[in-house]
C-alpha positions as CSV (number, residue, x, y, z in Angstrom):
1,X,-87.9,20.7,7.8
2,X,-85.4,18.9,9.9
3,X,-82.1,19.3,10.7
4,X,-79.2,16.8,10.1
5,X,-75.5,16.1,9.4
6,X,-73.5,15.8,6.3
7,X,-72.6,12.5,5.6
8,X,-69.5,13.2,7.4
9,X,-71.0,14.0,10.1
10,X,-69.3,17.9,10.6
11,X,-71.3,20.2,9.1
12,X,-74.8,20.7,10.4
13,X,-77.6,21.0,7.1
14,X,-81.0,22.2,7.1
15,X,-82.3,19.8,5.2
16,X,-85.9,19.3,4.1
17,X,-87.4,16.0,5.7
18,X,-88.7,15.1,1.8
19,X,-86.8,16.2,-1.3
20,X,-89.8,15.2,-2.8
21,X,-91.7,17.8,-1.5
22,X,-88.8,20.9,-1.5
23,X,-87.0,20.6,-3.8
24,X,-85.1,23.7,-4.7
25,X,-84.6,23.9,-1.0
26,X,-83.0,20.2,-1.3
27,X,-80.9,21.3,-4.5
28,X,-79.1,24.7,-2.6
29,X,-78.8,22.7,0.6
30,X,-76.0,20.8,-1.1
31,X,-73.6,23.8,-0.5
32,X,-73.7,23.3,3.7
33,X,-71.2,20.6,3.6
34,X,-67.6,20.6,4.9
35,X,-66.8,19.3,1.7
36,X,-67.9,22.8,0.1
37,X,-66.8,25.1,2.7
38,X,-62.9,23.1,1.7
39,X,-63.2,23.6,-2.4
40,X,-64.3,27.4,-1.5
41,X,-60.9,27.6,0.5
42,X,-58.8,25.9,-2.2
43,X,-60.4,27.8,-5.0
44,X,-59.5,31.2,-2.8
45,X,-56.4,29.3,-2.6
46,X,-56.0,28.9,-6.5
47,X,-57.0,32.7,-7.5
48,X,-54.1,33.9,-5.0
49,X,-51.5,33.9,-7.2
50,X,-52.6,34.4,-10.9
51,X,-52.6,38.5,-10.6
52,X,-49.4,38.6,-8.9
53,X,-47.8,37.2,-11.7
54,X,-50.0,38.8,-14.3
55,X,-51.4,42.6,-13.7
56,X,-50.6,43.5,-10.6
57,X,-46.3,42.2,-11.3
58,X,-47.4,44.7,-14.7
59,X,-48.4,47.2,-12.4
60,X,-45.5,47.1,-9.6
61,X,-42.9,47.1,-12.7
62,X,-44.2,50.1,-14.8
63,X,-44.3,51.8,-10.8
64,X,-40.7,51.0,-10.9
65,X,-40.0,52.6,-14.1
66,X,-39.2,49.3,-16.1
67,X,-39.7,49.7,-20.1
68,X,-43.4,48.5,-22.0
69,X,-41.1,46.2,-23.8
70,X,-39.6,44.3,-21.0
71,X,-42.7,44.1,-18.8
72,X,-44.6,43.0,-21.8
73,X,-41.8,40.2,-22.2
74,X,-42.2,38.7,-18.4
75,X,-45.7,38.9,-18.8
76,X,-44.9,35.7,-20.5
77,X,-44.3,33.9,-17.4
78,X,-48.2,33.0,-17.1
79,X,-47.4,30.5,-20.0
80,X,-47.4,27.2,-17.4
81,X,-51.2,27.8,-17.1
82,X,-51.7,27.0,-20.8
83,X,-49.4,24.1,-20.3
84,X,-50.3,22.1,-17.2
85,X,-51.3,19.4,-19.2
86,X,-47.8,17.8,-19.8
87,X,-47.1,17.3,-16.1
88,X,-50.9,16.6,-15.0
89,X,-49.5,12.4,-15.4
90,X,-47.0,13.3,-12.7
91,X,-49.7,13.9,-10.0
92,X,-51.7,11.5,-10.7
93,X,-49.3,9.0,-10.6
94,X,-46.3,9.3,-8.5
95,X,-45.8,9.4,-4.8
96,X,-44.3,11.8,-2.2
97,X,-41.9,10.3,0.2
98,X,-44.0,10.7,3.7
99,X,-46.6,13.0,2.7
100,X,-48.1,10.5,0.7
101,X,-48.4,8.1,3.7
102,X,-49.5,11.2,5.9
103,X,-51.9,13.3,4.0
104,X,-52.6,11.0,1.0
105,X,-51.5,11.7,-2.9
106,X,-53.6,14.5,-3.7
107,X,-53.0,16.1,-0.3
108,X,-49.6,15.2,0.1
109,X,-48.8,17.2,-3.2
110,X,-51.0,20.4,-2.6
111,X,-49.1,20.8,1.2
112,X,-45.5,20.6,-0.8
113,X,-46.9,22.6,-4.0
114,X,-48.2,25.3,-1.2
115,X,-45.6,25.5,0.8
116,X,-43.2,26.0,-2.0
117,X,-45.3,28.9,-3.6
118,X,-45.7,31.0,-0.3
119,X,-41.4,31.1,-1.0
120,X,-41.5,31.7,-4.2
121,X,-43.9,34.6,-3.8
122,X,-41.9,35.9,-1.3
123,X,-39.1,35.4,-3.4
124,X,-40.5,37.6,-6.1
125,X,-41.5,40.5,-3.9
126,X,-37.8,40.4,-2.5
127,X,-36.1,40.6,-6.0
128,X,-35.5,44.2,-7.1
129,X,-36.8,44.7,-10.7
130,X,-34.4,47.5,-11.4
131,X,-31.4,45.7,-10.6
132,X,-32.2,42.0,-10.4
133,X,-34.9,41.6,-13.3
134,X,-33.4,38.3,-14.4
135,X,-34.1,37.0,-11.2
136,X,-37.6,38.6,-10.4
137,X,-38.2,37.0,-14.0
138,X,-37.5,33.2,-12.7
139,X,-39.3,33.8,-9.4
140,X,-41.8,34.7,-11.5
141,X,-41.9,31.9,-13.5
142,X,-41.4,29.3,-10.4
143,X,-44.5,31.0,-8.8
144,X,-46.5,30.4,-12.2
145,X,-45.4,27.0,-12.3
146,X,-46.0,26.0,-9.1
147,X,-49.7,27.7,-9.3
148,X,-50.3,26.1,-12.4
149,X,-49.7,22.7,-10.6
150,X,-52.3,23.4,-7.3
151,X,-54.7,24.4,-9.7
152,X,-54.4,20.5,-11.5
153,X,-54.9,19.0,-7.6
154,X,-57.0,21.1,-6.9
155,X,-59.2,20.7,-10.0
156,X,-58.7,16.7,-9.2
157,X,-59.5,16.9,-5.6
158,X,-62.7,18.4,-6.0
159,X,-63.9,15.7,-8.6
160,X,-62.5,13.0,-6.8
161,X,-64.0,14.2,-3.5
162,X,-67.5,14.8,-5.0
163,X,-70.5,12.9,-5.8
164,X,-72.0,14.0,-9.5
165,X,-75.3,15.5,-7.6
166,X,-72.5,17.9,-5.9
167,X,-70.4,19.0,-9.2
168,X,-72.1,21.6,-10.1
169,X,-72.1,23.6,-6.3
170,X,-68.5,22.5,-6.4
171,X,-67.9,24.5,-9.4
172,X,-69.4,27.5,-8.2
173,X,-67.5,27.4,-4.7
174,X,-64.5,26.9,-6.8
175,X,-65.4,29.8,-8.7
176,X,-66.4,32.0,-5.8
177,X,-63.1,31.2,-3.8
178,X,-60.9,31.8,-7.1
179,X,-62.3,35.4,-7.7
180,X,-62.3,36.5,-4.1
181,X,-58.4,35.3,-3.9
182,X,-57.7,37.7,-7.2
183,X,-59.5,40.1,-5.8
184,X,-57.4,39.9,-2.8
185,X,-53.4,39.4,-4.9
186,X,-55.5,42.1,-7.3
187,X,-57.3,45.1,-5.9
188,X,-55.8,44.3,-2.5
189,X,-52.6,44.3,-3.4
190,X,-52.4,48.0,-5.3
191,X,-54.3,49.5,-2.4
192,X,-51.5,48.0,0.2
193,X,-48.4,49.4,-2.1
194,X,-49.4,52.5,-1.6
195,X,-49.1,52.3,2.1
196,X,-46.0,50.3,2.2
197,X,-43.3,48.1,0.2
198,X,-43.9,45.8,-2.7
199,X,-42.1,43.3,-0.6
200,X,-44.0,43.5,2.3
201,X,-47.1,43.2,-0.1
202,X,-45.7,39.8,-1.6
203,X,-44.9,38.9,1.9
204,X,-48.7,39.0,3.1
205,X,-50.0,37.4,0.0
206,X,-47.5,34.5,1.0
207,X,-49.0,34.6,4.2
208,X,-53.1,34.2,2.9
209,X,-51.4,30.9,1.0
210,X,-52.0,29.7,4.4
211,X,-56.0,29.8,3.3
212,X,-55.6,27.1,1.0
213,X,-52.8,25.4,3.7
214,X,-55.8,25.1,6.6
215,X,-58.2,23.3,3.9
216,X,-55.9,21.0,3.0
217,X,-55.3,19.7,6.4
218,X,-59.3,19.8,7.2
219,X,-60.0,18.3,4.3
220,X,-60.5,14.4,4.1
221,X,-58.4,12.3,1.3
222,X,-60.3,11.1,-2.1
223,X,-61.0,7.3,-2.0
224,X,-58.5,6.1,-4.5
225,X,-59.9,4.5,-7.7
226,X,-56.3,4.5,-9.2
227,X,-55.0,1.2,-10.8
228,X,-51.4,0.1,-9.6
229,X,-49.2,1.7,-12.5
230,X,-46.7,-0.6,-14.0
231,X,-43.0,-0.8,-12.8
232,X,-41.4,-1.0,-16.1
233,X,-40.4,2.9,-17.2
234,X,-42.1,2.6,-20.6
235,X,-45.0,0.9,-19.6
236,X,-45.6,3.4,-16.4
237,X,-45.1,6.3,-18.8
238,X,-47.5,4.9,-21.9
239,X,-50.0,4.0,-19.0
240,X,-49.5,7.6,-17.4
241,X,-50.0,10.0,-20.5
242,X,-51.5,7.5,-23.1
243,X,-54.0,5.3,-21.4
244,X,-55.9,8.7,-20.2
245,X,-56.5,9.3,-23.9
246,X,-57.1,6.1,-25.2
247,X,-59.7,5.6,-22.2
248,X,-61.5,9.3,-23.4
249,X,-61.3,7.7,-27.1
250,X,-63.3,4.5,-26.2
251,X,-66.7,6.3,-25.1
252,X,-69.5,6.5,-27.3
253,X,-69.7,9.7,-28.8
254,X,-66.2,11.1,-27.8
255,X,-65.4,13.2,-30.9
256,X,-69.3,14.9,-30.3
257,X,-68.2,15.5,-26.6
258,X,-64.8,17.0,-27.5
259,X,-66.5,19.3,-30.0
260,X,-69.3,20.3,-27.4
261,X,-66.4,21.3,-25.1
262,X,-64.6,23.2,-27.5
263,X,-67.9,25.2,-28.9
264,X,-70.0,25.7,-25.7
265,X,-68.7,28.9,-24.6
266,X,-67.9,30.0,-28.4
267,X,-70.5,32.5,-28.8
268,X,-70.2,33.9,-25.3
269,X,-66.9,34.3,-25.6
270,X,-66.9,36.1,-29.1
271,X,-69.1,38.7,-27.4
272,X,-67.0,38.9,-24.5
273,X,-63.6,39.4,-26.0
274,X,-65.4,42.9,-28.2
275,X,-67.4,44.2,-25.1
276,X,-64.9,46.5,-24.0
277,X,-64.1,47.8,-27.3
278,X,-68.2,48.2,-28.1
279,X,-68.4,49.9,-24.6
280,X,-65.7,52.2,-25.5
281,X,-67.3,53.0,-28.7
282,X,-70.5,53.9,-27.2
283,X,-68.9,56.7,-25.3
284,X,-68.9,55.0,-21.8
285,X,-65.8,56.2,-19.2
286,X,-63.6,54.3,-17.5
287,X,-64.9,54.6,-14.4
288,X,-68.7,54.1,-15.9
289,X,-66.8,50.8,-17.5
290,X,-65.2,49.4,-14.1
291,X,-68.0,49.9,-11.9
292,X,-70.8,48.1,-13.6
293,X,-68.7,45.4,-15.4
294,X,-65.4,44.9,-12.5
295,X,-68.5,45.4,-9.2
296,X,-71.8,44.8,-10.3
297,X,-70.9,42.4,-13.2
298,X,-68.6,40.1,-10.7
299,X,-71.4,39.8,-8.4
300,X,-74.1,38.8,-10.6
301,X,-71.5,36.5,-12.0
302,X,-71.4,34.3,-8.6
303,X,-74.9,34.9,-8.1
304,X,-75.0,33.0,-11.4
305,X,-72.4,30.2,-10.4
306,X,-74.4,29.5,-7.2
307,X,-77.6,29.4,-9.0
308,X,-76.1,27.0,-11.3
309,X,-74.7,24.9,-9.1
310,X,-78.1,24.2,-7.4
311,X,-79.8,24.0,-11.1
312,X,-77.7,21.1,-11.4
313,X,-78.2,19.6,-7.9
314,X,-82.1,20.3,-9.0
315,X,-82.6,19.1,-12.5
316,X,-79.1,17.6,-14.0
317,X,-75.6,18.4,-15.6
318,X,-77.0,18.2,-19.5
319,X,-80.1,19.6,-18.3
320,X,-78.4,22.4,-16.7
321,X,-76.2,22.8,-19.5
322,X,-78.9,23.3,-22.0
323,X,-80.9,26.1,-19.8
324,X,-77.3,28.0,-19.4
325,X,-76.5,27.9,-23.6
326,X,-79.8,28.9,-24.1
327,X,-79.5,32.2,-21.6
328,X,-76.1,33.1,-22.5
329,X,-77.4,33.3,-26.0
330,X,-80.6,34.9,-25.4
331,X,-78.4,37.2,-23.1
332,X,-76.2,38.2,-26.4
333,X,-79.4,40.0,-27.4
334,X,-78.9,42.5,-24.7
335,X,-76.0,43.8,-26.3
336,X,-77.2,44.1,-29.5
337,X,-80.2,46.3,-27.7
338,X,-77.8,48.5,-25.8
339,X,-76.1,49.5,-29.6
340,X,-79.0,50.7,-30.3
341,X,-79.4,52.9,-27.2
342,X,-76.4,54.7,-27.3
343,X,-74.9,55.8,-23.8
344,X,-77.2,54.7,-21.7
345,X,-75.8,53.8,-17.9
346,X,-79.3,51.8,-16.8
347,X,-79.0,50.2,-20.1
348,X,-75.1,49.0,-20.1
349,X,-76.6,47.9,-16.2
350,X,-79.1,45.6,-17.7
351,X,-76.9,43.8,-20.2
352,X,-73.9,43.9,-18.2
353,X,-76.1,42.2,-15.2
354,X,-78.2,39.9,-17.6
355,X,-74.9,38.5,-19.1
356,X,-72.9,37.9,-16.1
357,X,-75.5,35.9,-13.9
358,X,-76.5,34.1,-17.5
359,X,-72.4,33.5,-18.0
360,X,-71.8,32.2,-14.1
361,X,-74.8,29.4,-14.0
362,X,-73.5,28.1,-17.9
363,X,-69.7,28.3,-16.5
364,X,-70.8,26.0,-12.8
365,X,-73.2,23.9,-15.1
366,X,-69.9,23.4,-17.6
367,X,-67.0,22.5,-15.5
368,X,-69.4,20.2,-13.6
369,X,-69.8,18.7,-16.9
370,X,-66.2,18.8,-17.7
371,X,-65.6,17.5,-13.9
372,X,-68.4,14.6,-15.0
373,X,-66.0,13.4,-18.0
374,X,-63.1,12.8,-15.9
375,X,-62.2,8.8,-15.4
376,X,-61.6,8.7,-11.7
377,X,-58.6,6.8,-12.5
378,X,-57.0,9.4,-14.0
379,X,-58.6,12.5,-12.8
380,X,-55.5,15.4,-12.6
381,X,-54.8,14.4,-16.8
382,X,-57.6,14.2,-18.3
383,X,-59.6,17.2,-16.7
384,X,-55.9,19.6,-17.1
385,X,-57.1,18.0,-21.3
386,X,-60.4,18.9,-21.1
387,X,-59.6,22.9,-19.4
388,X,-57.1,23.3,-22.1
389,X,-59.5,22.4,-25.0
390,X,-62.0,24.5,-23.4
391,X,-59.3,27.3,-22.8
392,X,-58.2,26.9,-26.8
393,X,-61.8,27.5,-27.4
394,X,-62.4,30.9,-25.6
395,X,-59.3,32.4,-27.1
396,X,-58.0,31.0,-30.3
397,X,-61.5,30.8,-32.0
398,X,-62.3,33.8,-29.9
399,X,-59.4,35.9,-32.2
400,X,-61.5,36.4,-35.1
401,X,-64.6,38.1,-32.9
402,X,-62.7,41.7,-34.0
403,X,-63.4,41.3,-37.6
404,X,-66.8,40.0,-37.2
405,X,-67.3,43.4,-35.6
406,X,-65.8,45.1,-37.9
407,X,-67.5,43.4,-40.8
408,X,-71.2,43.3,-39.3
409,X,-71.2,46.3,-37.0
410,X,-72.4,46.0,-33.7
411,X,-75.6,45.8,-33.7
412,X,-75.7,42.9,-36.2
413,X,-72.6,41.2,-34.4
414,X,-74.5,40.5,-31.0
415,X,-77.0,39.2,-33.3
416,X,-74.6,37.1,-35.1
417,X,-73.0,35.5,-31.6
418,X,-76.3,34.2,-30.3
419,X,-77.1,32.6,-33.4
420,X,-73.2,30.6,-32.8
421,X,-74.6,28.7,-29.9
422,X,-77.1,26.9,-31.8
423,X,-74.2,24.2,-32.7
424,X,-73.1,23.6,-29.6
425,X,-76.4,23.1,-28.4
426,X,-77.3,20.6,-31.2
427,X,-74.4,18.7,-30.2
428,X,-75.4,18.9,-26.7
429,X,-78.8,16.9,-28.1
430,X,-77.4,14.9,-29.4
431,X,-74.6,13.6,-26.4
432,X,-77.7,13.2,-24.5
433,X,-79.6,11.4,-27.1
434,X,-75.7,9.5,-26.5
435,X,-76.2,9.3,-22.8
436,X,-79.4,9.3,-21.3
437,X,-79.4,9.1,-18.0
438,X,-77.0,11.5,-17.6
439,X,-77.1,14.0,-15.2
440,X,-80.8,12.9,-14.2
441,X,-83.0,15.1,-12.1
442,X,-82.3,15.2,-8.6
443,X,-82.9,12.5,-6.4
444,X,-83.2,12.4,-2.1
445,X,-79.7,13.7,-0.9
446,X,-80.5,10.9,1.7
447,X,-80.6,7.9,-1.1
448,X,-77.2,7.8,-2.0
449,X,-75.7,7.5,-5.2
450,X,-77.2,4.9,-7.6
451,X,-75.5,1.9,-9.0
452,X,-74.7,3.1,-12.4
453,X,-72.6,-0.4,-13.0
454,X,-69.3,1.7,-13.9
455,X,-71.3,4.3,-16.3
456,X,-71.6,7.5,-14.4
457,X,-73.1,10.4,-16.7
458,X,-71.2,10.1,-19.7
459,X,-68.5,8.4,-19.2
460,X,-67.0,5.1,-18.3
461,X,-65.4,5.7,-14.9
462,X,-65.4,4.1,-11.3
463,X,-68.2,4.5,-9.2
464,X,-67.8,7.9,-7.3
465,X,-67.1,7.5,-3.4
């Protein structure tokens, strides 16, 4: 083994002298990169502030005596996240007066979007919910917004900044960083309130924006494959939210790729959303429930991530997907075996462990498939598309999972939900039947990244930097 830099030449990676010969050691060594250690940061950075809008607002405002009704109602301020894609054209597109020239587009934006969200979570943690709801609501709101937005650069940045090979470890740091910054604005959070204000709380989680605010300035700008937009207002705007769409609709295959994304995670996701209610059922407490799904579950859950980020650094993003559909079906099966234990702690363990790390490797090997799809052209729209659709997927056609349950019983249910990612795995054949050569098994970090003659895994994009 010999040691060497990164291609930009900062951090130091312990990389086997032949691929060849190590691989696996060659596939995880693609995490040591300062281009890593930036998308964990920004990922910690995303997570911050989606609890302190969600359950841990829920939490301070029930504290503060504030009705079911009304802090259901503001719960409703999450609602830019589902949105994002209407002002995803915006970022790709338009330029900051001096930050641009400074940091670059997609850096520019993140160091305004940050620095506006550590005020506006301040500004939320300063507004009194008993006698200033109103406003607490629209600081609220702002925060949501503004999070909703780094989350689209961020998302771009780390495509953009990426070779394919490295999608898939990207996705996991992402990952990794986003639950540790919940955790943080989550668990963290309650345990400070009860040793001092709920201002000062909002106060230091506007301070650990400053995370995300270092790896912005460390990090080095995406080369720009973005055309000149027009200067006409109608032909900037058709080229800004249209073109993104009609580019997706050209590729071979699109409506099969569309209808991968929207059924990969079906099954999964059907089990997921009854879990609780078929853990509650088999007699398991609280406490049994949150320590083996809310600690060991979210650690064998970035095991998984990291594992499938290297799976595809090792073998391949369609490759990697089919091994993590596979296991998250097979994984299904677990549930279906604890039904028929009963309350059984080792057991719950077992499937709650098996489905987690199973989940995480499909989740890294899917959004570096999703990441794959984006035209680097317009990077910030299409991908904000392409998490929506998958988004729509886990919860819309997720609704129906309680009267499945209901109708089959459990056993038969868990059954039922690894049988429903056969689909997406035919379609998965048949996108690679489509495309080939993408997502091919790895080749020497060393050799660069082939001339794919504008044609990079399964789309038709500019060739990565």
């Amino acid at each position: 083994m010999t040691g060497r830099f990164d291609r930009e030449g900062v951090a130091f990676v312990l990389a086997p002298s032949s691929a060849s010969a190590h691989p696996w050691r060659a596939a995880l060594a693609v995490y040591l990169t300062r281009r890593q250690l930036v998308i964990f940061m920004m990922g910690f950075s995303s997570g911050l502030p989606l609890l302190l809008g969600f359950s841990t607002l829920s939490f301070w405002l029930r504290e503060a005596d504030i009705g079911l009704a009304a802090i259901g109602g503001l719960l409703t301020v999450s609602t830019p996240y589902s949105l994002k894609f209407l002002w995803a054209p915006i970022l790709d597109h338009v330029r900051l007066p001096f930050l641009t020239r400074w940091l670059g587009l997609r850096r520019g934006w993140l160091l305004a979007i940050q620095v506006l969200l550590v005020v506006s979570i301040a500004a939320v943690g300063q507004a009194d919910p008993v006698t200033s709801l109103g406003l607490l609501a629209l600081a609220a709101l702002v925060m949501a917004f503004l999070s909703a937005t780094q989350d689209i650069v961020i998302d771009a940045y780390r495509i953009e900044i990426l070779s394919e090979r490295e999608q898939g470890a990207g996705a996991a740091m992402t990952q990794a960083g986003y639950r540790i910054g919940m955790l943080i604005s989550g668990a963290g959070a309650l345990a400070l309130a009860d040793f001092i204000g709920w201002g000062t709380v909002y106060l230091i989680m506007a301070g650990f924006v400053s995370v995300g605010m270092i790896a912005t300035f460390i990090a080095d700008e995406p080369e720009n494959h973005r055309p000149a937009p027009p200067e006409k207002p109608l032909a900037w705007l058709a080229h800004a939210t249209l073109d993104p769409l009609k580019d997706f609709a050209g590729r071979r295959g699109w409506v099969l790729i569309l209808a991968f994304v929207l059924l990969y995670k079906y099954g999964d996701a059907l089990a997921g959303a009854m879990s609780n209610p078929f853990f509650v059922d088999l007699g398991f407490s609280g406490v049994e429930i949150a320590s083996v799904t809310n600690i060991f579950g979210v650690v064998m859950t970035m095991i998984g991530v990291f594992v499938g980020g290297a799976l595809v650094a090792r073998i391949g993003i369609l490759r990697a997907l089919a091994v993590g559909g596979v296991l998250q079906a097979v994984t299904n099966l677990t549930f279906a075996w604890l039904a028929t234990r009963g309350h059984d702690l080792g057991a719950l363990t077992i499937a709650v462990g098996t489905d987690s790390f199973t989940g995480g490797l499909g989740s890294a090997a899917f959004v570096a498939y999703l990441s794959s799809l984006c035209n680097l052209a317009f990077t910030a729209t299409q991908y904000a598309l392409l998490s929506s659709l998958m988004a729509f997927g886990r919860t819309m056609l997720a609704a129906s999972s309680g009267w499945f349950a209901q109708s089959l019983g459990w056993p038969t249910f868990f059954v039922a939900t690894t049988f429903l990612a056969v689909p997406a795995l035919l379609l998965l054949w048949f996108v690679y039947r489509l495309y080939p050569e993408a997502g091919r098994a790895d080749r020497d970090p060393d050799e660069g990244e082939p001339d794919t003659g504008g044609d990079v895994a399964t789309t038709q994009q500019p060739a990565r930097p």
